[in-house]
C-alpha positions, 0 to 999 in steps of 0.5 A: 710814608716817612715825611722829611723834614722840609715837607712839614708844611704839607704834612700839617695839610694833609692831616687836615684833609684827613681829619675833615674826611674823617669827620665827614664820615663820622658826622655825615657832613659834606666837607668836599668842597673845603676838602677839595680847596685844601687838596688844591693848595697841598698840591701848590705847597708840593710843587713850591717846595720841590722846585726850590730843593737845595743840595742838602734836601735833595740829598734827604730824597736820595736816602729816603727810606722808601726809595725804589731799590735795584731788585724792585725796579727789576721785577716792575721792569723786566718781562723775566728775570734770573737772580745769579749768586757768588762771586765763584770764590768766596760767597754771595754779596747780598749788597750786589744783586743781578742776573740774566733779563729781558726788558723790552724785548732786549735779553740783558745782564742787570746788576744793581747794589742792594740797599733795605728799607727796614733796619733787619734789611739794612743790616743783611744787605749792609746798607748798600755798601758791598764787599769785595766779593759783591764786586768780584760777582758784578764782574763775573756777570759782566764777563758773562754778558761780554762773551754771550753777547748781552748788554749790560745795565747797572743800576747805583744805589750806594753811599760807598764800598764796605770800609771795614778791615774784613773787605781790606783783607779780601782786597777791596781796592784791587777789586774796585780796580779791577772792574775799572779796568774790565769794564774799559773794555768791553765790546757790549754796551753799558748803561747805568743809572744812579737811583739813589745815593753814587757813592765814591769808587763804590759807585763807580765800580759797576758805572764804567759805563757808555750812558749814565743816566740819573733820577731826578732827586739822586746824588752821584759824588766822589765823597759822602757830604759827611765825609768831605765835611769832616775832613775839610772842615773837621765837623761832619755837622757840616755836611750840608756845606759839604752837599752844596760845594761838592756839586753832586745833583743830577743837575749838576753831575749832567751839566759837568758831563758825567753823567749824560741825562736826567729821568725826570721823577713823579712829583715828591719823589721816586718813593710815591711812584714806583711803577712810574720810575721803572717805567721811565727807565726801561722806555730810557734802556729800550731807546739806548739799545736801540741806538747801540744795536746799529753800532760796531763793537768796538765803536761801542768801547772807543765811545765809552773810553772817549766818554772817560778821557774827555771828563774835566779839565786838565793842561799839558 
C-alpha cells in the first residue's frame, strides 16, 4: 500500500506492530498484549487524522494510486457485464470504457473513465484523460440506452480532457459539447458518481446527470488546483490555496447543490475497501432506479434539466 504523506504517523505504528509480530514469531514470545495496545492506538491515530483532512489531503486520497477504477467497481458490482468498443469513427479510447450490465436486477448502460495503477497502465489509458473519441463512444453507448430503454450510470475519474493538439484536431470541445446537449435530453435516467478526481468539462461530458452522488474523499471541480494556482497566482506550488478556495470536497460540492450525496468510505480510503465501496454504490443505484422506475419519461428529463438551471446564483 502506497502511504500519503499525512498518514506518517501511522506508518511509524504499524511498523511497530510488525516488528513485534515478527519478533513474536522468531523469538517465541508473547507480544499480543503490547500488540493489541499499539493496534488500538493505531486505529485512534487513523480516525484522528481522517476526521481532520484538509482540502489538499483530501485531494492526495482522491489521486491515490491505488484507488478503486470504473472497470474494477464494474466487475465487483455487476451480476454480468459486456465491455462495448469504438466510437464507430475513428478508434476505441481506452481512457473511456463501458458497456451493457446488469446491477441489482436493473439491466443498464455503464460508462466510466478509465484510469491505471502502474505507470505502463497509465501510459495506455492516458492517466484518465480521454480524447474525442472516448467521449464520441460514451455518446454512442448513451444513445443505445435512450433507444432500448436503459438507464444510464456513469462513473467519473479524471483530472480533465486529453489537452494535446492531436484531440483539438478531432474536435475535443465540439465533442464535449455535444454530450452536453445530448445527454439534456434524454428521457432515461442518469446517475453518475465521482470516484476519484472530476476534473473540469472532462468530468462533465458524461455527468449531465439527474443524481450526482460523490465518494467520500473525491474531489469534483471546474479547474485542477495546479491549474488555478498557475493561472491565478502564477505558481502552480500553490496549489494547495488553490484546493482550499476552490470549494472541491464532497462536502462542499453537496452542500452547493451540485452534487446530491455523499457515499460514505471505509476508514482511510476507498483503497483499503474495494468491495465495501462497490457495494455502497450499487445499494445507491439500485435505490435510485427504483424511485425512477415510477417516473414518466419525460418527468425524468424536466427533473434533470430543472437540476442544471437551478445550480448558482445569478440576478436578472
Amino acid at each position: 500500500m502506497n502511504h500519503l504523506e499525512f498518514e506518517k504517523p501511522l506508518i511509524e505504528l504499524y511498523e511497530k506492530i510488525e516488528q513485534l509480530k515478527s519478533l513474536s514469531k522468531t523469538s517465541e514470545i508473547n507480544l499480543d498484549q503490547e500488540i493489541e495496545k499499539i493496534e488500538k492506538r493505531a486505529l485512534m491515530v487513523k480516525k484522528d487524522i481522517y476526521s481532520h483532512l484538509t482540502p489538499p489531503q483530501i485531494v492526495q486520497i482522491a489521486r491515490h494510486q491505488n484507488r478503486p477504477d470504473s472497470l474494477s467497481l464494474l466487475h465487483l458490482m455487476s451480476d454480468s457485464f459486456v465491455p462495448l468498443h469504438g466510437d464507430r469513427l475513428f478508434r476505441d479510447d481506452p481512457s473511456i470504457v463501458g458497456g451493457l450490465a446488469s446491477i441489482g436486477g436493473h439491466k443498464v448502460v455503464v460508462i466510466g473513465h478509465q484510469k491505471g495503477h502502474d505507470t505502463k497502465e497509465n501510459i495506455y489509458r492516458n492517466f484518465g484523460m480521454p480524447h474525442p473519441e472516448g467521449y464520441r463512444k460514451a455518446l454512442r453507448l448513451m444513445k443505445m440506452a435512450e433507444k432500448f430503454k436503459r438507464p444510464i450510470v456513469t462513473l467519473i475519474d479524471t483530472p480533465g480532457a486529453y489537452p494535446g493538439i492531436e484531440a483539438e484536431e478531432r474536435g475535443q470541445a465540439e465533442a464535449i459539447a455535444r454530450n452536453l446537449k445530448e445527454m439534456a435530453a434524454f428521457t432515461v435516467p442518469i446517475i453518475t458518481f465521482v470516484i476519484g478526481e472530476g476534473g473540469s468539462g472532462g468530468a462533465l461530458a458524461i455527468g449531465v446527470a439527474n443524481k450526482v452522488h460523490m465518494l467520500e474523499y473525491s474531489v469534483y471541480s471546474v479547474i485542477s488546483p495546479e491549474g488555478c494556482a498557475s493561472i491565478l497566482f502564477r505558481d502552480a506550488t500553490k496549489s494547495d490555496l488553490a484546493s482550499a478556495s476552490l470549494k472541491i470536497t464532497s462536502e462542499d460540492v453537496v452542500r452547493l447543490g451540485i452534487a446530491d450525496g455523499v457515499i460514505a468510505e471505509p476508514l482511510g480510503g476507498g483503497h483499503h475497501d474495494w468491495n465495501a465501496v462497490s457495494k455502497c454504490i450499487k445499494n445507491q443505484i439500485v435505490s435510485d432506479l427504483k424511485l425512477y422506475s415510477k417516473m414518466d419519461p419525460s418527468d425524468i428529463m424536466e427533473e434533470r434539466y430543472q437540476k442544471f438551471r437551478n445550480m448558482g446564483q445569478y440576478s436578472s
